[in-house]
N, C-alpha and C positions, 0 to 999 in steps of 0.2 A: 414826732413819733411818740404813741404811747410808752411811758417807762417801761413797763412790766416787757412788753413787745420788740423794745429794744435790744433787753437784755437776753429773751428769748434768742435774738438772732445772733447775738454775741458770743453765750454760749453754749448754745444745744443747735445742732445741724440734723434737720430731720432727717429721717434715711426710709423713713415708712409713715406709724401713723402715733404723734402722740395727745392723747384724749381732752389733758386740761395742764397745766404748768401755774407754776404759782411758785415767783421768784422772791428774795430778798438781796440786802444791799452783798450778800456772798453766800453762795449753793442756792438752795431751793427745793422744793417741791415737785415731781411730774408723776403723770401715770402713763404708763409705754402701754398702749395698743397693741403695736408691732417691733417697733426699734426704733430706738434712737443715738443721736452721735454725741458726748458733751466735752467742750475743751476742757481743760484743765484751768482753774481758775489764777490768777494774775496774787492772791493773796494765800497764806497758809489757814489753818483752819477753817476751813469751810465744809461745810456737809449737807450734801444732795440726799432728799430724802424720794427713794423711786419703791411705786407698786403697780404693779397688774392685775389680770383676773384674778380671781380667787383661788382658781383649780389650776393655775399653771405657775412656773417658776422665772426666773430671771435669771439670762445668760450673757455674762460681764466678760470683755474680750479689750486689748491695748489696739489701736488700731497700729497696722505697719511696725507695731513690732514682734519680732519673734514668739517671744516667751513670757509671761506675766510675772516672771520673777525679778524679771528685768528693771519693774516697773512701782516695783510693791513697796518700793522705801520712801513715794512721797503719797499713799492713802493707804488705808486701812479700808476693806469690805466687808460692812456686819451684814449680817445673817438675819434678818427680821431687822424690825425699826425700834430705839430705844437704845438708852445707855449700857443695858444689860446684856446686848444682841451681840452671838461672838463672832467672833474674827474668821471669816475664810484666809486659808493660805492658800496658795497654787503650788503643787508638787513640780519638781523636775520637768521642764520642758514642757508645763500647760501652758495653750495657749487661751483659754479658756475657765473660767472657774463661775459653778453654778450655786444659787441659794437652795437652800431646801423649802421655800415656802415665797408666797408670794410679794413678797416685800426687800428693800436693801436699803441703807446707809451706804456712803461711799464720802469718809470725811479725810479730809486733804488734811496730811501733815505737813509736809512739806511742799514748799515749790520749785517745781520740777528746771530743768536746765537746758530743756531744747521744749519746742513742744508734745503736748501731751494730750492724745484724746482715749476716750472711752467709749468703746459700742455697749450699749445696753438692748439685748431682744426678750423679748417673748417668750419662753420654750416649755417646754413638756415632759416631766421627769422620764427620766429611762433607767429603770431599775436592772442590775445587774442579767436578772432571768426571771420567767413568769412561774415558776416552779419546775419539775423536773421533767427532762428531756424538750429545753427550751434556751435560747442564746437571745439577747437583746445588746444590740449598741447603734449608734447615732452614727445612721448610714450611708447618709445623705447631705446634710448638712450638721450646724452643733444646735438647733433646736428643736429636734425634731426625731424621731425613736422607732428603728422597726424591730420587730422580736420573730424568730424563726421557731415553731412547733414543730418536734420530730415526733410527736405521738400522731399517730395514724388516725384520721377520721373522716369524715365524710364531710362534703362541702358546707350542707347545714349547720354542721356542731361546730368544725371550724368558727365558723361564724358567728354563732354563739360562744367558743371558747375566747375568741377575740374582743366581743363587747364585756362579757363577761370580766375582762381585765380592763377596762373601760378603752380600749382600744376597739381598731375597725379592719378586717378581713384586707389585704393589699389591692391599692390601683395603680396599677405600673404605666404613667402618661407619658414617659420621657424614656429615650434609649439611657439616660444617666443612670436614675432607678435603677432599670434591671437589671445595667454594665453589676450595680455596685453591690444588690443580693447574689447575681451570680460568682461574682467575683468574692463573697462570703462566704455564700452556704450551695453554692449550686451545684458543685462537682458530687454527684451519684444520689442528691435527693429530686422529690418532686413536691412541691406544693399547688395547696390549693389558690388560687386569687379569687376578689369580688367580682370576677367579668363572668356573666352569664347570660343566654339568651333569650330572650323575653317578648313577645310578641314580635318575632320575628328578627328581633335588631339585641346585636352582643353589647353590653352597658356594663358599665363598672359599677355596680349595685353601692358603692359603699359613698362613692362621692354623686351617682346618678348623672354619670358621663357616658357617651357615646362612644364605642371603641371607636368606629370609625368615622370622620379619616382623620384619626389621630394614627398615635404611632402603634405599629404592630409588630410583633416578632415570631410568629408563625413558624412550627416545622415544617417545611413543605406536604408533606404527604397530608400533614396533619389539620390543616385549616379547614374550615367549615364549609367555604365557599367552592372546594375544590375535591371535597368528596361530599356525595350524598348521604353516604352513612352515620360519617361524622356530625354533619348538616341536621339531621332526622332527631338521631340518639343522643346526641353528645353537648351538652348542652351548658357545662361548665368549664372553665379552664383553669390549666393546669400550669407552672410554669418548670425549669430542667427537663423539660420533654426531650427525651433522645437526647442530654444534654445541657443545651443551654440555650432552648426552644422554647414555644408555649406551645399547647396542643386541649386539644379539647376530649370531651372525657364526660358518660354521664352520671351526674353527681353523686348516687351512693358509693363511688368509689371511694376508699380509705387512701389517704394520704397527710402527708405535713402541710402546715400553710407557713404561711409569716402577715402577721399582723404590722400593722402602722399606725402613729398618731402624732397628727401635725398639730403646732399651733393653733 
């Protein structure tokens, strides 16, 4: 077996996709596409040098164990690549600690006394709010960012206020999703989402998905298919309809949205 390949399988367990690797006799080199798993190496000093896309960030997690504090007295995680690059800490009870840019070090001081692995992913800053009368946090998974607009507008601008923060208007494909902004922001708002209907057929405009037959969460009165009126006029959706509904709605109406931005 090729060295480089061997060592590959020794210490890095893929878990998605990574682009190219380029090991030595201890750490190495990768660029993570999506995520990766790497053991903890066998000698001290070693350092894993990892980058991704340019526009996105790197999110460092212990695998199976609780809290990353747990774990921090045999590496140190810089922040960017280079001698100069500072130290992440993990506060209280993180399980999780992110870079601010697209690059890390991860150089092993110590070696560890059970084993030890590290997920390294992908992820997509999520900044604390989009400015005022706005909430952002990682909703769904830890790489991945929706933000909730309570300023009132109209499906359009929504839309534009969302790319505009280089985010995209919400596609809610999963009952998980919408459990988890309802379960945020849903109690007595209504937002706008990307599903709108377009030559006959309701599409998630943002990822260019087909609502149906995916999953649907429809107020009864409210579905398209089951009144004509709504059918005719109503040609965006909304989601907290009556609740914790979706309901359609035609689009100069003013309302909240919640934006998203995935890997």
């Amino acid at each position: 077996m090729d060295q480089r390949f061997a060592f590959l399988f020794l210490f890095c367990s893929i878990v998605g996709h990574v682009t190219s690797f380029r090991s030595g006799t201890c750490g190495g080199e990768m660029f993570v596409e999506k995520s990766a798993v790497i053991d903890a190496p066998t000698d001290a000093d070693c350092t894993w040098k990892i980058e991704t896309e340019p526009d996105r960030i790197l999110a460092l997690s212990a695998v199976n164990i609780g809290s990353f504090e747990q774990v921090q007295e045999y590496f140190t995680i810089h922040d960017g690549l280079g001698l100069a690059s500072p130290i992440i800490y993990a506060n209280e009870g993180e399980t999780v600690v992110y870079t601010t840019q697209s690059s890390a070090e991860i150089r092993f001081k110590k070696m560890p006394t059970t084993q030890l692995q590290l997920r390294i992913e992908k992820a997509v800053n999520c900044p604390a709010d989009l400015g005022l009368e706005t909430n952002c946090t990682r909703l769904v998974d830890d790489v991945s960012c929706h933000c909730a607009s309570y300023t009132k507008r109209n499906q359009t601008d929504q839309k534009a206020f969302c790319e505009d923060n280089g985010m995209l208007l919400v596609s809610i494909e999963t009952p998980e999703e919408d459990k988890a902004i309802s379960d945020t922001w849903g109690l007595g708002s209504d937002f706008w989402t990307s599903c709108i209907k377009t030559f006959g057929r309701w599409v998630w405009e943002a990822t260019n998905t087909n609502l149906y037959p995916g999953y649907v969460n429809w107020y009864p009165i409210a579905e398209p298919f089951c009144n004509d009126q709504y059918d005719k006029n109503y040609t965006c959706m909304l989601i907290g309809y009556n609740g914790l509904h979706w309901g359609s709605y035609h689009c100069d109406g003013v309302w909240g949205a919640v934006c998203e931005l995935h890997p």
